[in-house]
TORPALUM-272615 format. One record per residue (C-alpha): residue number from 1; x, z, y. Coordinates in pm, 1 decimal. Last residue first. Example, Ala and Ser with C-alpha at 12.3 -4.5 7.8 and 13.67 -1.06 7.14 Angstrom:
BEGIN
k->2	xx->1367.0	zz->714.0	yy->-106.0 .
k->1	xx->1230.0	zz->780.0	yy->-450.0 .
***
This chain:
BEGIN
k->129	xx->11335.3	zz->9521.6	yy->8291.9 .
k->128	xx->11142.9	zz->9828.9	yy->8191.0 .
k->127	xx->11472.4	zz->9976.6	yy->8052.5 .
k->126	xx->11727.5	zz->9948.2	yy->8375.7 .
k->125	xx->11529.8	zz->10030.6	yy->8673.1 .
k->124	xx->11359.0	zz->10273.3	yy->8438.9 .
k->123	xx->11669.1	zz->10470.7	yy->8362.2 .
k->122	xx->11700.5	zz->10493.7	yy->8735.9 .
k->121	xx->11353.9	zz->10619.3	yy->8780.2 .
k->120	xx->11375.1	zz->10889.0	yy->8550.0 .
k->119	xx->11673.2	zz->11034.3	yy->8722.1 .
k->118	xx->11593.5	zz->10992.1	yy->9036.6 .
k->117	xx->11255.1	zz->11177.9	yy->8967.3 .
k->116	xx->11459.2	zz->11464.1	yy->8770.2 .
k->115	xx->11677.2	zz->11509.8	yy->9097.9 .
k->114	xx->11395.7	zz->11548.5	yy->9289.3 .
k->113	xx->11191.9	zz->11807.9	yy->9135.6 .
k->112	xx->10801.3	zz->11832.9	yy->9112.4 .
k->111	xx->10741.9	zz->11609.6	yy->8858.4 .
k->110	xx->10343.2	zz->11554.4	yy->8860.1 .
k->109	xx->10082.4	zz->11743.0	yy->8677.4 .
k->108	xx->9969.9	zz->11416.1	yy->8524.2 .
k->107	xx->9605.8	zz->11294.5	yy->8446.4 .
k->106	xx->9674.1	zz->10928.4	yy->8599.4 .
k->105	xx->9344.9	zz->10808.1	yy->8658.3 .
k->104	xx->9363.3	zz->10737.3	yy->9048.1 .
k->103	xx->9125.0	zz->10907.0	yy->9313.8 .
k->102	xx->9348.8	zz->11017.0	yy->9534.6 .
k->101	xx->9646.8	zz->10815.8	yy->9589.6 .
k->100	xx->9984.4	zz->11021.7	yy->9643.0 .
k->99	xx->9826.1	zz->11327.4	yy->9617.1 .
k->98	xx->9657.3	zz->11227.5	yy->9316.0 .
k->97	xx->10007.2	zz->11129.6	yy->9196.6 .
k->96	xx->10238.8	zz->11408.7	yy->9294.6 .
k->95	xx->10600.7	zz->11347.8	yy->9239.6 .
k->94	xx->10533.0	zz->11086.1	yy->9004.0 .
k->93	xx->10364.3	zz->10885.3	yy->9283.1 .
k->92	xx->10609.1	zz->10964.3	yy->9585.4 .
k->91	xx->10890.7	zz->10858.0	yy->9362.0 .
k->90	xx->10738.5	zz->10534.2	yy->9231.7 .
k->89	xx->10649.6	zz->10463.6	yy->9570.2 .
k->88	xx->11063.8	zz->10474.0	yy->9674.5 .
k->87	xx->11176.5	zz->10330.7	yy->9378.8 .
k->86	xx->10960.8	zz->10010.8	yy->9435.5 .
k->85	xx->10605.9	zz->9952.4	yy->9291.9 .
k->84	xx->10430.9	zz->9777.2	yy->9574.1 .
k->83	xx->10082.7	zz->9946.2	yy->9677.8 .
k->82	xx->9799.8	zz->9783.8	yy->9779.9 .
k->81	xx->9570.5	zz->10038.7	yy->9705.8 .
k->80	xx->9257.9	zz->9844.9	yy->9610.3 .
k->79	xx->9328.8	zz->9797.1	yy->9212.8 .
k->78	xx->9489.2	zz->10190.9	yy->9234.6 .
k->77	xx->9165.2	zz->10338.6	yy->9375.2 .
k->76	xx->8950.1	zz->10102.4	yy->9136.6 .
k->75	xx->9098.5	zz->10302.8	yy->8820.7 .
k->74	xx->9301.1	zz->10062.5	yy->8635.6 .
k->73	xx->9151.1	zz->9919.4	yy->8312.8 .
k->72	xx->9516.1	zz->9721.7	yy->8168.1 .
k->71	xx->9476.9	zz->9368.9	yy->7970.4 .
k->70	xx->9661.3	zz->9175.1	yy->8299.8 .
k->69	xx->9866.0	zz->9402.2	yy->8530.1 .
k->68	xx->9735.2	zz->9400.4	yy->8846.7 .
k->67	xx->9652.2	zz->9804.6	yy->8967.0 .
k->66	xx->9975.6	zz->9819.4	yy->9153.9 .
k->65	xx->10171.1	zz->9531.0	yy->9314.5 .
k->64	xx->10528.6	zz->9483.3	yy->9076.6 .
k->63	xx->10848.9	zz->9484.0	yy->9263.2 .
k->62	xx->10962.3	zz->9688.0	yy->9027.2 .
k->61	xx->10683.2	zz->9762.6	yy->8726.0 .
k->60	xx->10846.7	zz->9438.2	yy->8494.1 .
k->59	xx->10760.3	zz->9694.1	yy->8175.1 .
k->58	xx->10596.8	zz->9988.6	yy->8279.3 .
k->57	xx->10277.0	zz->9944.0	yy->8008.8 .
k->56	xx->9976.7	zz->10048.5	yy->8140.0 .
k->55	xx->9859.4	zz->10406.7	yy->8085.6 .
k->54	xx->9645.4	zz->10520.9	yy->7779.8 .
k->53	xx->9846.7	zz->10274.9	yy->7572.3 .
k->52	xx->9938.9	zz->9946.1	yy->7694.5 .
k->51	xx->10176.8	zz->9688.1	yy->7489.5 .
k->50	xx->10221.1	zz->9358.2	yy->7728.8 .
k->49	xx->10604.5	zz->9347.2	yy->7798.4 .
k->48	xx->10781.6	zz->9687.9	yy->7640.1 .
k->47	xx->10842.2	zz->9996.0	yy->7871.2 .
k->46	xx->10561.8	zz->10188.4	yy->7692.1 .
k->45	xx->10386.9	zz->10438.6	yy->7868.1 .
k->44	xx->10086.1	zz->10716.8	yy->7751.1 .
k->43	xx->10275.4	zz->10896.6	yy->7543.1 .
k->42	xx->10627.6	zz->10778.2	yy->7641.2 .
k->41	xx->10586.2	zz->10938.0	yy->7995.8 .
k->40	xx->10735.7	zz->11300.1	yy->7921.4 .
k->39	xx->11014.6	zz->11109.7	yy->7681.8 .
k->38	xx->11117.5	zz->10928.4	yy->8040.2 .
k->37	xx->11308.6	zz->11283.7	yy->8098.7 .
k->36	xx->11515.8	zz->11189.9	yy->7817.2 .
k->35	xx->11572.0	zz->10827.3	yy->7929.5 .
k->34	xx->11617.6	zz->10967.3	yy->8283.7 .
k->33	xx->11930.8	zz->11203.9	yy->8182.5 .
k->32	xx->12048.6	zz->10861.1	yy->8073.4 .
k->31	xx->11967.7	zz->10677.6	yy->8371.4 .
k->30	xx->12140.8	zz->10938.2	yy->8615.3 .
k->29	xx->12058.1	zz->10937.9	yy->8951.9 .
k->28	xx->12271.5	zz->11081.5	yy->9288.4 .
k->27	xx->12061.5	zz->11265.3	yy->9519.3 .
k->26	xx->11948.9	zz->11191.0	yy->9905.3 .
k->25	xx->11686.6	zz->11460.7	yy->10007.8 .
k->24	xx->11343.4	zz->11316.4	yy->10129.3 .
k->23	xx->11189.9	zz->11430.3	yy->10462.1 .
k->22	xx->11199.7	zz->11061.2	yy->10612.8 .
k->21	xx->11002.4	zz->10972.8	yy->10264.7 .
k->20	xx->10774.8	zz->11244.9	yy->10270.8 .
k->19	xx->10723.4	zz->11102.8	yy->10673.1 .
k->18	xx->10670.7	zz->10739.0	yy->10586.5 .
k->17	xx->10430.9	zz->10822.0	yy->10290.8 .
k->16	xx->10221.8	zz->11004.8	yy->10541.3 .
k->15	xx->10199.8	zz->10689.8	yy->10814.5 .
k->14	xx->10127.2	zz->10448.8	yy->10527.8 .
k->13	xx->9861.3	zz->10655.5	yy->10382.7 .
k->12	xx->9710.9	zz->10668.7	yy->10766.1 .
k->11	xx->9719.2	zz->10326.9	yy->10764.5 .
k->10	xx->9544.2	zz->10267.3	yy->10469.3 .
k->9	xx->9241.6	zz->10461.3	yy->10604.1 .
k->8	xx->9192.9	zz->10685.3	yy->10826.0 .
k->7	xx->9436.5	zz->10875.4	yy->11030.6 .
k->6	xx->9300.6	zz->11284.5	yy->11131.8 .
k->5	xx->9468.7	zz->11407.6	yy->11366.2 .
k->4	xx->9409.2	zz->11793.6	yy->11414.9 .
k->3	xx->9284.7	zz->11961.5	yy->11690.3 .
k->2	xx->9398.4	zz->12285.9	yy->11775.4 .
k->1	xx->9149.7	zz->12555.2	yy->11951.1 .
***
């Protein structure tokens, strides 16, 4: 019989983001491919400072910790996750967002390819600035 690890809590998120991001191809982004891509996002997203829709707006999101942004109802699993928004999470959580944190409110079927990921987060790097 094989046992299976099982690694609880926060660390064990840590541990499984660490290996999808070890497993992750390299690819070259394109912002404006990403500003046509971003037109999945725009109804629920805005990139301007303070204006929310169903989703919180992405201005400033770089750097940002999740689940803070004042005048935005985030689902407690995001307010307690402790993640940083950096390229790299932003990645992991488009690709798959309930797999990346289960439990959040983003009802999104994820972007499954790579290259479209880079792409929307490069336009955002420059637009939600």
């Amino acid at each position: 019989m094989t046992k299976t690890a099982v690694i609880p809590g926060r660390r064990g998120a840590a541990f499984a983001f660490a290996v999808v991001m070890a497993a992750r191809p390299s690819v070259a982004a394109d912002a404006v491919r990403g500003q046509q891509l971003y037109v999945e996002c725009i109804a629920c997203h805005s990139i301007a400072p303070g204006i929310h829709g169903i989703g919180p707006s992405l201005h400033g999101v770089f750097n940002r910790q999740a689940g803070v942004l004042e005048g935005f109802r985030y689902s407690p699993a995001l307010r307690r996750s402790g993640i940083i928004w950096t390229a790299d999470t932003l990645d992991a959580f488009i690709a798959d967002s309930q797999k990346f944190l289960p439990g959040n409110r983003m009802p999104f079927a994820g972007m499954p390819e790579a290259a479209d990921r880079a792409d929307l987060i490069a336009y955002l790097q420059q637009a939600a600035q």
